[in-house]
N, C-alpha and C positions, 0 to 999 in steps of 0.2 A: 277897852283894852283887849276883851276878849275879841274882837272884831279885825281890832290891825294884826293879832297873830295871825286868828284864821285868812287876813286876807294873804300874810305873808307865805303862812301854808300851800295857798293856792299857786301863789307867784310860783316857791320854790317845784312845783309840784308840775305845774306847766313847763316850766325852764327844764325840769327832768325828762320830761316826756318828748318835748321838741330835741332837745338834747341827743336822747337816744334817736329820736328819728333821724336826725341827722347825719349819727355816727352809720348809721345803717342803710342810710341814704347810700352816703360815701362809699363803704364797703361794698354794698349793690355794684357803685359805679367803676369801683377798682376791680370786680372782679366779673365787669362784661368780659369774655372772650372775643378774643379778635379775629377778625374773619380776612380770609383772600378769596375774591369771588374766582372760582373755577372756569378755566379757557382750552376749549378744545382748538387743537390746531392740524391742520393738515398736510403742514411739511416738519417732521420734528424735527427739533435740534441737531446738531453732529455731536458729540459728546468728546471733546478734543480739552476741557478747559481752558474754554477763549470767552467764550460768553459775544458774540460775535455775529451769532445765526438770527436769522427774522423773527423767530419766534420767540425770541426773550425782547425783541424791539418793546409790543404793546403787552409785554406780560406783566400781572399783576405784581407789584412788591412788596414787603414785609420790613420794616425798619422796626428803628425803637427799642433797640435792648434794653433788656434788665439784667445787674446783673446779684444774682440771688445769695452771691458772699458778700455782700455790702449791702444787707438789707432792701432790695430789690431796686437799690439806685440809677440811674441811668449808665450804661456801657461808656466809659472811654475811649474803646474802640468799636465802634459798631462795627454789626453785619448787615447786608441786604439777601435777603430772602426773593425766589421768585418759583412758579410752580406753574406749566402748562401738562396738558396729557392730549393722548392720542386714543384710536380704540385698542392697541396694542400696550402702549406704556402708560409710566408716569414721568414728569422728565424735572428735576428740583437744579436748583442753581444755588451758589451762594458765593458772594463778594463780603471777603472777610478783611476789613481794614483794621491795619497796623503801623503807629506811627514810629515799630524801629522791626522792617520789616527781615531784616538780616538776624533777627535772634528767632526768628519765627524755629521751631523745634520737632523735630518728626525724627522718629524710632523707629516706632514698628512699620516693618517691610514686608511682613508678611499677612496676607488675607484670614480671614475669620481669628484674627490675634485681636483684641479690642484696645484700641488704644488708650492710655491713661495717663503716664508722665509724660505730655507733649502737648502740644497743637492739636487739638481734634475738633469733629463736628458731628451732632446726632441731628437725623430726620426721624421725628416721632408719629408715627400712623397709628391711627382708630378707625383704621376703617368702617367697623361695623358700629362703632360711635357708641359704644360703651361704658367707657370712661373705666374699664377695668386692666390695669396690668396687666393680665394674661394676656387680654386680647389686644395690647399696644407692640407694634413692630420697630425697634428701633434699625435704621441704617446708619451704620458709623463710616466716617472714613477720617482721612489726617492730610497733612501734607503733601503725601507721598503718594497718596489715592488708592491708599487701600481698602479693603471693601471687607466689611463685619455685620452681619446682619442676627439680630438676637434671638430671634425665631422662625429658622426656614423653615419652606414647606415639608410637611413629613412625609418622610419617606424617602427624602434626597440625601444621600453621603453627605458629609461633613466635608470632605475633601471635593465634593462639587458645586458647592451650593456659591463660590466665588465664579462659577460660570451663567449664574443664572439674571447676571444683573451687571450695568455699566458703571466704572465710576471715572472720573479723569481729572486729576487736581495739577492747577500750577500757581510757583510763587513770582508774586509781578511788583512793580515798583512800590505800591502801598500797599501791602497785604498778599492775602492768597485768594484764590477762585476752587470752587469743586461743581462737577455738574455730575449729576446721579440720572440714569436709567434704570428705571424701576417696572418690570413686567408686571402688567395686571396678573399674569396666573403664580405671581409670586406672594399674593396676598387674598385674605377673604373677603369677599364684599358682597352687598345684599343682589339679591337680582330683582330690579326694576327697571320699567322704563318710564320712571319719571328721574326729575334732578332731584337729588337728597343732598345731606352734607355730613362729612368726615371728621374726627377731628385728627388735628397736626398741632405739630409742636416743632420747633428749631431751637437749638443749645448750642453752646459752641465751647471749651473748654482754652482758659488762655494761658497758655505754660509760662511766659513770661510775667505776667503779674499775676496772675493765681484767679482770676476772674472764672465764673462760672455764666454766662452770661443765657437769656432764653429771651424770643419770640415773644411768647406769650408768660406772664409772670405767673410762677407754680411756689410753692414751700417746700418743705421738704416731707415728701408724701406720696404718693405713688398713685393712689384710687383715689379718684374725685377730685383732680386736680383741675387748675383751670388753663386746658389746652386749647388754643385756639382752634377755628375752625374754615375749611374747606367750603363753601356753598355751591348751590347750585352745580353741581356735576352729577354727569351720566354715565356711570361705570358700560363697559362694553356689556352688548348683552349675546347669548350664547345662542 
């Protein structure tokens, strides 16, 4: 008798340990970060919100929302994400589909206002790939294409820092478009000349049903989240 408990001991004791491996398996795999391999191009973009130009033809994309008020469910209305650079910029795209594109909602009109009750959309930068708040740059914009950046560079007016940077948003039969020019001396970055990787993040806030949607799936947490990531790129070098 004593034998068949011990052996059941063992059973349940194996089945705990695979168990755990497994749960942590999973969790490992839910929280790879997702990468857009880095394309430099040599004619950039126009920044008109058309999405229209050569250089978003073979540019990498980003699908797959989550969206992180519904327990990190898949988006009802996705976005498409895309990201080339130059040695002067960085140049972000987004195709944001909406299947009742006339309620789509935009307020703020005016630059470095951050938009909140509305339509919006964050680019989130690590450049120096930290994984700390401080060091994450968010660029906002909305419908309207306004331009909100959460940490300019210092020492710029407040009242200047919407000239340092492109944004151009239009609303189209399924949704909206925004394409952002982003100056490399608008941000920190390591000086090498090798390829390193960044991280990025994409969010998109959806006024009509209340969705918070992201990129890359985060909680609600600021440091140590899991932002996706940038590879292979070559910041300009000086």
């Amino acid at each position: 008798m004593k034998i068949i408990y011990f052996i059941t001991f063992l059973i349940a004791m194996m089945n705990l340990v695979c168990g755990g491996n497994n749960r942590n398996n999973n969790q490992i795999g839910q929280n790879n970060a997702k990468e857009l391999q880095a394309v430099k191009v040599q004619e950039p973009p126009t920044i008109d919100g058309k999405l229209t130009d050569a250089a978003w033809i073979d540019a990498p994309q980003g699908t797959d929302f989550f969206d992180r008020n519904a327990g990190n469910a898949q988006a009802t209305d996705q976005t498409t994400i895309m990201m080339v650079y130059t040695d002067e910029a960085i140049y972000v795209a987004w195709y944001l589909f909406d299947e009742i594109p006339e309620e789509i909602t935009a307020n703020v009109e005016e630059d470095q206002v951050r938009p909140f009750n509305e339509d919006w959309i964050s680019f989130t930068f690590d450049p120096l790939h930290t994984h700390q708040f401080t060091d994450r740059i968010f660029f906002m914009s909305n419908p309207n294409g306004i331009k909100f950046v959460s940490h300019p560079p210092f020492g710029v007016p407040m009242q200047e820092v919407a000239n340092l940077w492109n944004v151009e948003a239009s609303i189209v039969a399924d949704g909206w478009i925004v394409e952002m020019e982003i100056p490399w001396s608008m941000v920190p970055y390591p000086k090498t000349d090798k390829p390193i990787t960044m991280g990025i993040n994409f969010d998109r806030g959806h006024h009509r049903t209340g969705a918070n949607t992201w990129w890359s799936k985060v909680e609600f947490r600021e440091d140590g989240r899991n932002d996706g990531h940038w590879v292979n790129v070559l910041p300009p070098q000086e």
